[in-house]
N, C-alpha and C positions, 0 to 999 in steps of 0.2 A: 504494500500500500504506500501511494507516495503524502509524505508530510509535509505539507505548506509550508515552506517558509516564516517562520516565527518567532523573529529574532527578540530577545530580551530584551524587554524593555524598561526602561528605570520608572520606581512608582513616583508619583506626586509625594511632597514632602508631607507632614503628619500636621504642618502651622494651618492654619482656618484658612490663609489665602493659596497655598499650593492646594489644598482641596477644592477649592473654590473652582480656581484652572487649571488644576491637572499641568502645574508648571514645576520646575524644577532646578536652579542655575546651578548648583553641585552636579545633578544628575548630568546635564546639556553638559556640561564644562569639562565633565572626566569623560565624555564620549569621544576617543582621539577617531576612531571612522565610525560614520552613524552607519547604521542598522542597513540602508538601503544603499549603500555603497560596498558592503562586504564582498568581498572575492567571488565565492562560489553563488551572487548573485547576477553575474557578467554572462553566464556559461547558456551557452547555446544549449536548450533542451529539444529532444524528441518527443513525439505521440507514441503511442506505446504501440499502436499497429499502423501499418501502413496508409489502410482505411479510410482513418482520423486525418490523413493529412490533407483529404480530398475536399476543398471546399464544394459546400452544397450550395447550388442555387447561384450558380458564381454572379449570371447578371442583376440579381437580386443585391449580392453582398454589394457588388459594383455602383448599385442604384443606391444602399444606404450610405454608402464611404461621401458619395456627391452631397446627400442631404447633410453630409457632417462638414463640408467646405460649404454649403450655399449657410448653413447655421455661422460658421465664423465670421461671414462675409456681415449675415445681420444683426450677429451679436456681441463681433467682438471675440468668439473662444470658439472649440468645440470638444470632442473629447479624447481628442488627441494635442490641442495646443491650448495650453490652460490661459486662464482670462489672466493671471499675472504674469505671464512667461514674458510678454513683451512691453512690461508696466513705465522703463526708464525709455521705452520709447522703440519705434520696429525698424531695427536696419532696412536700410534702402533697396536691399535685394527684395527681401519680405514687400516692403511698400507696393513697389513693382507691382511684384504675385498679387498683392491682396486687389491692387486697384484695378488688375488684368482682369481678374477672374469676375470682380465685382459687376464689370462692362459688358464680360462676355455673359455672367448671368441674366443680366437688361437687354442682352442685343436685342434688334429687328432681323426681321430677314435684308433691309434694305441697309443695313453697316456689316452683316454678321463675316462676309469675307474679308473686310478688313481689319475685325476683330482678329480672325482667325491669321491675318496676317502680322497683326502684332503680336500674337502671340505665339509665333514665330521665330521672330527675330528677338522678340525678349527671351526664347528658350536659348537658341543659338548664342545670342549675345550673353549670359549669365554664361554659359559652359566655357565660351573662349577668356573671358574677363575675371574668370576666379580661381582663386588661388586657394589650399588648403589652409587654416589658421596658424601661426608658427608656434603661440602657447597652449600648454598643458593645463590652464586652468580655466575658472569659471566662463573669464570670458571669453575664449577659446571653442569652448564645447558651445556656448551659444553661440558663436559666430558659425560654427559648423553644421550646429541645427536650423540658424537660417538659413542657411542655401540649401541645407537639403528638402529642409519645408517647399521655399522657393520654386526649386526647380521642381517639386513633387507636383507643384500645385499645375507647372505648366505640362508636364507628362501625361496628369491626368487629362486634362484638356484633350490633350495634343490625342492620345490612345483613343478615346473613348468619347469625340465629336461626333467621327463620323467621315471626318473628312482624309478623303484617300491621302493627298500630298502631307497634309500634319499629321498622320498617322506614321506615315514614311521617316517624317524628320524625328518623330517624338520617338520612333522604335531602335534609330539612331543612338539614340542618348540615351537612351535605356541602358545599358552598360555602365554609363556613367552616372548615374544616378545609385544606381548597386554599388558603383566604386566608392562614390560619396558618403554611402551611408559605413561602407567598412571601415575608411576612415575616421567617420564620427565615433563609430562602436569602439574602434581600436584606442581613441584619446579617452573617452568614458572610461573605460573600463581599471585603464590604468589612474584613474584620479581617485584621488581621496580628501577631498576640497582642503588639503592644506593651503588656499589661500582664504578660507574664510575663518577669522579669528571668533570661533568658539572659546571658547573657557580661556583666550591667549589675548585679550585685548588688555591693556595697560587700567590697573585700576585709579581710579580718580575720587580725589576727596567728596567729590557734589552727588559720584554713583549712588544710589541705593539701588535694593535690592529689584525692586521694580525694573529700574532701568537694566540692572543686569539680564534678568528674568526675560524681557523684552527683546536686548539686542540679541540673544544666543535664540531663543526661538524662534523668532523674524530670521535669520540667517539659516538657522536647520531647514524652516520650513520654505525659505526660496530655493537652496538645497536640493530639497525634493522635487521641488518643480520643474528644476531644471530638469535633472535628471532622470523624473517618471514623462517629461516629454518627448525624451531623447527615447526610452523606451517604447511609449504607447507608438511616436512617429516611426520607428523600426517594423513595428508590429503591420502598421498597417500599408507603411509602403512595398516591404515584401512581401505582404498579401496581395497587394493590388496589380505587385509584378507578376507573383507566381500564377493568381488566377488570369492575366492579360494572356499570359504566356503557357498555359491550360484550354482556355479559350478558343486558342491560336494553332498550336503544335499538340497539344493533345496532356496526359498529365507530365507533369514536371518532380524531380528529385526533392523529396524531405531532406533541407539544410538543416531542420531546426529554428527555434524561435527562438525570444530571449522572453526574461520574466518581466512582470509587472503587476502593480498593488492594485488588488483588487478588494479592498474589506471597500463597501458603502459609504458614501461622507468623504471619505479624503480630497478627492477629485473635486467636491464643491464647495469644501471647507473656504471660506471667505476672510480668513483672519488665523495669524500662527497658533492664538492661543486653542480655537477650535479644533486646528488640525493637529495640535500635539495633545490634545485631551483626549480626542475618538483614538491616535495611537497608544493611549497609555490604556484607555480602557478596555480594548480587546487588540489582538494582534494585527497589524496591516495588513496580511494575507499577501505577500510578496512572492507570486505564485508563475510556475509555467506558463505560459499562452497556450501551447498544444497539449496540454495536461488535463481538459477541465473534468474532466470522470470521478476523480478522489475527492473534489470540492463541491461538487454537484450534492454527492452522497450524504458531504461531511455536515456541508452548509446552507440553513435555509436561503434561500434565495435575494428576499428582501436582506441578507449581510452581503450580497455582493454587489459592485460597482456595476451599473447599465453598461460600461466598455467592454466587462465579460460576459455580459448576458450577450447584448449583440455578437461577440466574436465569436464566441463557442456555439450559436445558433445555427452558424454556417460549419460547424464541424462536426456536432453530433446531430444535429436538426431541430428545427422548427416544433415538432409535435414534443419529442423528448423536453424542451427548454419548457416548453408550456407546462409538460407534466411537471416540471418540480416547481416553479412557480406556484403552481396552483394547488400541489400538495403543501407545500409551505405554509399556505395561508390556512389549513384546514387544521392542521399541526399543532 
């Protein structure tokens, strides 16, 4: 039987205010790698049978993945690029994507080729003009995960219009888009945010406890955003390749997936203090992508994140995901 991911986690302090928020600055401050940057959290899993890897209903998953870019387009997020991930502001690659995709959502038929022609030469143009990030750190890995967003947003376009000629160019860059994301995987994986000063920030006479409490959870928890982006974005761009390229040639090789948090709440938590109370009060479920059988069984439904319900819909099916849903609620 496989065991979620469930790493230890330090409780709330015993004083009325860490009950309060389920905070901790001793606990955050001796964390030297948090919980969701562990080693053997990096590691490419398998499905347990072959089966499992065969997405169901591919132009169906294909139809949902659209509705999760036309959602960021109206609201700002979706659920793969979290509503804080780009809060200090969206590199210019990102910009690009969001305003390309935004146009092509509104086209007419009376612009729509020369949407499709800008969209285009902004694919072409971002592949020749970009360079892989040169640091290992925070900002690094987000500058990685713009352009793969980026270019993700114009592949989808480009794959799955319609149109014969941007089909042609987008299956092109297809390669590079896989290469993109190997090298965002490859700098995550080896990070351990030692540039964000947890429990190593210089103390000051005017701190209290508050303020410390504050800055260390505010940092964990952008932390995690960063890096459950860079994963749920992995998850769903080589879904979106492997099913094009299924579609196309018929099925394709299980590389494996990588993990991501699936407990309920984390994903919409709006504030550190929230999202570090829902982790202290039950596990984050830091769990396989191609795994979902063992959580299915373990966990009622309403505990897991909507990103795993839709994902595993297309692995194990539609009626399956219903049934435990709805056994859930009888439960």
């Amino acid at each position: 039987m496989i065991i979620p991911y469930t790493p230890a986690l330090p409780a709330p302090l015993s004083s009325l205010q860490a009950q309060e928020v389920g905070l901790s600055n001793d606990s955050l401050s001796s964390t030297t790698c948090p919980w969701f940057l562990q080693e053997e959290t990096w590691d490419m899993r398998h499905c347990n049978s072959e089966q499992n890897c065969v997405l169901i209903k591919m132009e169906r998953f294909i139809g949902i993945v659209d509705e999760m870019l036309q959602f960021w387009i109206k609201n700002n997020y979706n659920s793969f690029i979290h509503q804080r991930l780009y809060q200090n502001g969206m590199p210019s690659c990102v910009q690009d994507a969001f305003t390309t995709l935004a146009t092509y959502i509104g086209r007419t038929p009376a612009v729509k080729e020369t949407i499709l022609q800008i969209v285009e030469d902004r694919l072409c143009e971002l592949v020749r003009g970009s360079t892989p990030p040169t640091t290992c750190d925070a900002q690094g890995i987000l500058a990685h995960l713009a352009r793969v967003q980026a270019l993700f947003v114009y592949e989808f376009i480009g794959l799955f219009d319609g149109s014969v000629r941007l089909r042609a160019s987008a299956e092109k860059h297809l390669p590079t888009l896989r290469q993109w994301v190997i090298q965002m995987w490859g700098d995550v994986r080896r990070y351990r945010g030692d540039d964000f000063s947890l429990g190593r920030r210089p103390l000051q006479w005017t701190a209290t406890e508050f303020d410390r409490e504050y800055n260390d959870s505010s940092e964990l928890w952008k932390l995690w955003i960063l890096t459950e982006s860079v994963r749920r974005t992995h998850i769903i761009i080589d879904s979106v390749a492997n099913t094009y390229e299924a579609m196309n040639r018929g099925l394709v090789d299980c590389t494996g997936a990588v993990m991501f948090t699936a407990r309920h709440g984390l994903w919409e938590a709006d504030s550190a203090v929230k999202w570090f109370k829902l982790c202290c009060e039950k596990p984050p479920l830091l769990v396989p992508s191609l795994q979902p059988g063992p959580l299915i069984s373990q966990y009622p439904a309403e505990e897991l994140d909507d990103f795993a319900k839709f994902y595993w819909t297309y692995l194990v099916g539609t009626d399956k995901i219903q049934y435990w849903i709805d056994k859930s609620k009888t439960n």
